[in-house]
N, CA and C atoms as an extended XYZ file, in Angstrom:
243
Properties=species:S:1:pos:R:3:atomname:S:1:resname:S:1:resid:I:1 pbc="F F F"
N       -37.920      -16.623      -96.956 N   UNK     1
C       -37.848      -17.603      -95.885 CA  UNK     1
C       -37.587      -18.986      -96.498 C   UNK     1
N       -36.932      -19.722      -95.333 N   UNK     2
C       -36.543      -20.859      -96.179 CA  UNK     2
C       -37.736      -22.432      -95.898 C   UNK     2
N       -38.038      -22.888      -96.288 N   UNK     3
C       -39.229      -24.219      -96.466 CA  UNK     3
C       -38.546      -25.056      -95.357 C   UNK     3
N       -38.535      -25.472      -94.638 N   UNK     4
C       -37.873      -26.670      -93.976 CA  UNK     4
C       -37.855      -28.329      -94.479 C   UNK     4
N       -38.616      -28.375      -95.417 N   UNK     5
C       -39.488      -29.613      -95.911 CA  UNK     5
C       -38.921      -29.865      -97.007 C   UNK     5
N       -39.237      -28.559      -98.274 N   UNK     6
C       -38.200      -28.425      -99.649 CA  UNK     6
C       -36.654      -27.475      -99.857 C   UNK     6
N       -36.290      -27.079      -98.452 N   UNK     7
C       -35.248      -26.155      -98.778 CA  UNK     7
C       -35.625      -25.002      -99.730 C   UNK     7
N       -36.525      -24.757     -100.082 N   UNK     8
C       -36.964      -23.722     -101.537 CA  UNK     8
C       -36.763      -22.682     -100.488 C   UNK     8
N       -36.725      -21.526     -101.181 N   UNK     9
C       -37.103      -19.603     -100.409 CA  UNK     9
C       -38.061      -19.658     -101.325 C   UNK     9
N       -38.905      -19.148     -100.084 N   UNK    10
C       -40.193      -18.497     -100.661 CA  UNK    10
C       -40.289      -17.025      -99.869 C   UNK    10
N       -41.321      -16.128     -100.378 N   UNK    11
C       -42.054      -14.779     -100.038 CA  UNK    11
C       -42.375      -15.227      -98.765 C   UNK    11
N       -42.513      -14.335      -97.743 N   UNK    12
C       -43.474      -14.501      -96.293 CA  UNK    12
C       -44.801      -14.857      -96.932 C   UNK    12
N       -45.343      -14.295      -97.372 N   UNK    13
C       -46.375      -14.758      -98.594 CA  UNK    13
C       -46.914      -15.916      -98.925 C   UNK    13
N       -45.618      -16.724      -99.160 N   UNK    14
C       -45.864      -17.945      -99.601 CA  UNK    14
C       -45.566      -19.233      -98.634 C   UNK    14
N       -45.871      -18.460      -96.984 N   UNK    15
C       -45.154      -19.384      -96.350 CA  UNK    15
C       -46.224      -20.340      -94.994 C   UNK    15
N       -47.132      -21.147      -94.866 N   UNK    16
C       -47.657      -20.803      -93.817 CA  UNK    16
C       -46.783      -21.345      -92.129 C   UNK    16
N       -47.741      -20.971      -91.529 N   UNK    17
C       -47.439      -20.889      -89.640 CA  UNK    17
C       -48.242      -21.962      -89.691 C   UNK    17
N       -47.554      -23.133      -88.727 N   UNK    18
C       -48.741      -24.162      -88.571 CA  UNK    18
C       -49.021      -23.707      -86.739 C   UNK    18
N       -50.463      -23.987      -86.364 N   UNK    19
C       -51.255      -23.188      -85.411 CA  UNK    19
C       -51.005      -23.388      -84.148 C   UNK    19
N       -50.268      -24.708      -83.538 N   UNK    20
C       -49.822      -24.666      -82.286 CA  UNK    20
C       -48.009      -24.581      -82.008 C   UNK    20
N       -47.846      -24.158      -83.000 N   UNK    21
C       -46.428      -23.898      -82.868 CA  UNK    21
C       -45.738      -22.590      -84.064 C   UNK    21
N       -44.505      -21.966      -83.675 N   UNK    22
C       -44.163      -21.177      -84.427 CA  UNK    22
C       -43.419      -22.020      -85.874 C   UNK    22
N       -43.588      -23.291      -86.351 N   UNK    23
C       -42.842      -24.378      -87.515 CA  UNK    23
C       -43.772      -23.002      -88.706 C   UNK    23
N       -42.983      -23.016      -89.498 N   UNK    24
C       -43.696      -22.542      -90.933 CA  UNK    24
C       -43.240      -23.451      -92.265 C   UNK    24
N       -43.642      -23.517      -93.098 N   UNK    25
C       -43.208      -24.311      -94.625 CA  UNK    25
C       -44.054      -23.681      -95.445 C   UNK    25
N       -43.308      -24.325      -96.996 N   UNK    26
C       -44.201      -23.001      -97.783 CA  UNK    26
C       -45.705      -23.799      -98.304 C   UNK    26
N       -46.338      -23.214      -98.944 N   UNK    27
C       -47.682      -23.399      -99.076 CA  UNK    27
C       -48.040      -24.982      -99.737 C   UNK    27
N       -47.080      -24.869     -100.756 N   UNK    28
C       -47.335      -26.544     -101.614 CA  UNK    28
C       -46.523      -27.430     -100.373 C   UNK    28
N       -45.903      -27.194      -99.676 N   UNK    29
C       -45.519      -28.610      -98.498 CA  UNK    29
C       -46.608      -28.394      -97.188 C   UNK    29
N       -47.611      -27.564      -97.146 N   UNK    30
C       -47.959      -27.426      -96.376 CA  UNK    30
C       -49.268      -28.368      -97.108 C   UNK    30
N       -49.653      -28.067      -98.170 N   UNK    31
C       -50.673      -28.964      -98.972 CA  UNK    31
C       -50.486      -30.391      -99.025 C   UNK    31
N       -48.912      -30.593      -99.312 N   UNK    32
C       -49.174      -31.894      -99.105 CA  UNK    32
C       -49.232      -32.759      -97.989 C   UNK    32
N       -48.552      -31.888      -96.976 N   UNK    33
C       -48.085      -32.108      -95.560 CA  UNK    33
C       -49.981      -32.843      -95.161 C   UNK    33
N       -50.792      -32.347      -95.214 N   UNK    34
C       -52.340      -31.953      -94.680 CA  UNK    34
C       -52.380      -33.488      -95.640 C   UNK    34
N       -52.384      -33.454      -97.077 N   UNK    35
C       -53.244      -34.612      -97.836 CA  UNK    35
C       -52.286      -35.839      -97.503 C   UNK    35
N       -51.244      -36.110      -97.299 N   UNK    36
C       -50.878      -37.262      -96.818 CA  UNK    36
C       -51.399      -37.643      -95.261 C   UNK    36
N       -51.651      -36.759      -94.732 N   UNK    37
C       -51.423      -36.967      -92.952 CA  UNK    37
C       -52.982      -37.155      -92.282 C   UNK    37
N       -53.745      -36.718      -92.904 N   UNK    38
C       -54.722      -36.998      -93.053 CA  UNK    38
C       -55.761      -38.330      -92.999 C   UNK    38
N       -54.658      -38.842      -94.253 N   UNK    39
C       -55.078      -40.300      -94.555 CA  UNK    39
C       -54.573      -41.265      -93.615 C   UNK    39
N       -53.553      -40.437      -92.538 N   UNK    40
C       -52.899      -41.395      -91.564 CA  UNK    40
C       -53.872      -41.500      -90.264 C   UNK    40
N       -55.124      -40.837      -90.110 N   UNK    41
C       -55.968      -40.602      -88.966 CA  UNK    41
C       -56.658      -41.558      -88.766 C   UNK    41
N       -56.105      -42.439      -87.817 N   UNK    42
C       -57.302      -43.394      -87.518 CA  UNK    42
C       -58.105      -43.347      -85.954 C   UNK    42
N       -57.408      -42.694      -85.369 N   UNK    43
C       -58.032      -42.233      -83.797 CA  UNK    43
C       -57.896      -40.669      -83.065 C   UNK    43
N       -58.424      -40.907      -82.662 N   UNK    44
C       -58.550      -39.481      -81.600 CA  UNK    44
C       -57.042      -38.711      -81.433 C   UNK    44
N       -56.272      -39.614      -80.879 N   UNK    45
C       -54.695      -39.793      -80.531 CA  UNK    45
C       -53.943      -39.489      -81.941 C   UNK    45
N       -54.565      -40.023      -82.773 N   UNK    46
C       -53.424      -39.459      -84.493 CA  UNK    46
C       -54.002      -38.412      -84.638 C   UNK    46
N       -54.768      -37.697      -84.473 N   UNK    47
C       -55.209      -35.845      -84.908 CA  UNK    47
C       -53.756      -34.942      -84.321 C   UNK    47
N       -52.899      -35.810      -83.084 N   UNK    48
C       -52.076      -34.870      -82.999 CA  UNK    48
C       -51.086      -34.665      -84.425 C   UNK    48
N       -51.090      -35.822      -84.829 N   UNK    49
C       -49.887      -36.176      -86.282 CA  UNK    49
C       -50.485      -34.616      -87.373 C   UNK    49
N       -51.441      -34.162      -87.224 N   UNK    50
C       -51.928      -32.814      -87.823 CA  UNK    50
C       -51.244      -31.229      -87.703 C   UNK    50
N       -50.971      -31.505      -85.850 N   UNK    51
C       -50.641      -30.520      -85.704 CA  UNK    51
C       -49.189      -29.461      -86.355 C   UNK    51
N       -48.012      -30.023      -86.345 N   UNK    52
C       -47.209      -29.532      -86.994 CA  UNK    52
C       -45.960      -30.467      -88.202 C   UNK    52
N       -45.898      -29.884      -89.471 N   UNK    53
C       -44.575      -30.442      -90.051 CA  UNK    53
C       -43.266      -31.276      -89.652 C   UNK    53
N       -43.277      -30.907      -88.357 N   UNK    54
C       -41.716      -30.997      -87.991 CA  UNK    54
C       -42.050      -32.006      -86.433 C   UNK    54
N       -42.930      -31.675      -85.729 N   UNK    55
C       -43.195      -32.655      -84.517 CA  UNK    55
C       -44.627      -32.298      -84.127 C   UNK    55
N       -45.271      -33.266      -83.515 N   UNK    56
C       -46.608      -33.341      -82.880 CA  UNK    56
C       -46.697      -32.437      -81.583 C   UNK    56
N       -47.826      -31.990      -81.718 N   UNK    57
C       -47.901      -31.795      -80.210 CA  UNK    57
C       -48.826      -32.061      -79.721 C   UNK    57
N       -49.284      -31.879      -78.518 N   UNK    58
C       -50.959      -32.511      -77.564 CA  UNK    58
C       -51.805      -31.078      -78.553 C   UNK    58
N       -52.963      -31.724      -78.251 N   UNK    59
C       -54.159      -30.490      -78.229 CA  UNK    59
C       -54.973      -30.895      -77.379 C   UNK    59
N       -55.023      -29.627      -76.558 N   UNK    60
C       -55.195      -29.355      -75.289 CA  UNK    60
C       -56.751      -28.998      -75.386 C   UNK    60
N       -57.676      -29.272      -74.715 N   UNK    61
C       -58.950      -28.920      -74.613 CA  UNK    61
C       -59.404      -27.946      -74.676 C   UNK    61
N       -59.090      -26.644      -74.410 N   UNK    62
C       -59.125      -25.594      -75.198 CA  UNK    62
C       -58.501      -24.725      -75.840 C   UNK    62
N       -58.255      -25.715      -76.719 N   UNK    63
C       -58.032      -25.044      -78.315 CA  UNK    63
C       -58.349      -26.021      -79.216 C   UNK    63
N       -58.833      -27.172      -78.833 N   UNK    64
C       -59.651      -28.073      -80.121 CA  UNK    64
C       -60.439      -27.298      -81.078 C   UNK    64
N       -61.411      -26.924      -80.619 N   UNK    65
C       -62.526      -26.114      -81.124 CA  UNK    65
C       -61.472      -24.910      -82.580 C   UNK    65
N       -60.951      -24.386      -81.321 N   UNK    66
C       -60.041      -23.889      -83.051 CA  UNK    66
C       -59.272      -24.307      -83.298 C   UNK    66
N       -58.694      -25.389      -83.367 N   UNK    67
C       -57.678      -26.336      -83.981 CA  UNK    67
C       -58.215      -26.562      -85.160 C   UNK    67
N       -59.692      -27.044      -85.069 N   UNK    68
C       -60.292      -27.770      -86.257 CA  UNK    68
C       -60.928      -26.837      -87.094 C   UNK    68
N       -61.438      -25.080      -86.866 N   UNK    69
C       -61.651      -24.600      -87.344 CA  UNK    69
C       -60.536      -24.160      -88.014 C   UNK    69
N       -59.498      -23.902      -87.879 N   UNK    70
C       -58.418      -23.682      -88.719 CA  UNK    70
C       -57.823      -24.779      -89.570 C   UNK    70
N       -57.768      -25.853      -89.441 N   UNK    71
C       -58.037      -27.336      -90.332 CA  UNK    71
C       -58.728      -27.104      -91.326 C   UNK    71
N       -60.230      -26.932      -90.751 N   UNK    72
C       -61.284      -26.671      -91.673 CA  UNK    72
C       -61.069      -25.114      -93.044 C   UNK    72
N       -60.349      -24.842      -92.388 N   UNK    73
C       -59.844      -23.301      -92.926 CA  UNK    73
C       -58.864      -23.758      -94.033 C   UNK    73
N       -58.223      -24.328      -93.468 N   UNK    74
C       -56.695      -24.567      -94.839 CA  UNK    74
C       -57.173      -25.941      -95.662 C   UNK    74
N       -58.315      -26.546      -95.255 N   UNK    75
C       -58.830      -27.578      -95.756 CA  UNK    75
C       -59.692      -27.043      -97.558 C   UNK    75
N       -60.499      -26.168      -96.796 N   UNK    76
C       -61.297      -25.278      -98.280 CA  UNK    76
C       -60.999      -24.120      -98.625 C   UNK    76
N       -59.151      -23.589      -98.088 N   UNK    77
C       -59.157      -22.359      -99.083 CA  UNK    77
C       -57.794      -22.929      -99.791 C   UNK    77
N       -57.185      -23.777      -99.328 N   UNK    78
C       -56.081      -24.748     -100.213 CA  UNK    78
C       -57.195      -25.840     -100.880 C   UNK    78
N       -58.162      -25.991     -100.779 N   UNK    79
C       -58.525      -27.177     -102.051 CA  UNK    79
C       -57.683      -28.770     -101.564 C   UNK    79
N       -57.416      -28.650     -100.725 N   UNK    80
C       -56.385      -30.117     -100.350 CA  UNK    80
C       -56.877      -31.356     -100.614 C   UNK    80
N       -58.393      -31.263     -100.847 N   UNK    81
C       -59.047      -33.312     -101.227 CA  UNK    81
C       -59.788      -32.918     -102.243 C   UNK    81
């Protein structure tokens, strides 16, 4: 599959799905994607800038709850801070 971010091919393997949309990139743009964007959060309203690589979307009231558990997920099994 191809990275959208680095043009690289990677393995399905090496690729993730970001959670409110079908966007994928491979694992190191997805790492950095998270540690830059992160640091861009200053309100309620910038958590959407989280949701995908390629464009934002709303998060909708129910699916916060697992929005952030899956955050929290790629947060401590990528090591990202």
């Amino acid at each position: 599959m191809e990275c959208p971010i680095c043009y690289g091919y990677f393995p399905g393997s090496h690729m993730e799905r970001m959670f409110l949309c079908n966007h994928t990139c491979c694992l190191d743009c997805t790492k950095r994607y998270y540690r830059s964007t992160v640091k861009e959060i200053r309100d309620p309203k910038s958590l959407k800038k989280l949701t995908c690589v390629l464009e934002e979307h709303e998060i909708l009231d129910d699916v916060k709850l697992n929005f952030f558990q899956y955050l929290g997920t790629k947060v401590c099994y990528h090591s990202f801070f």
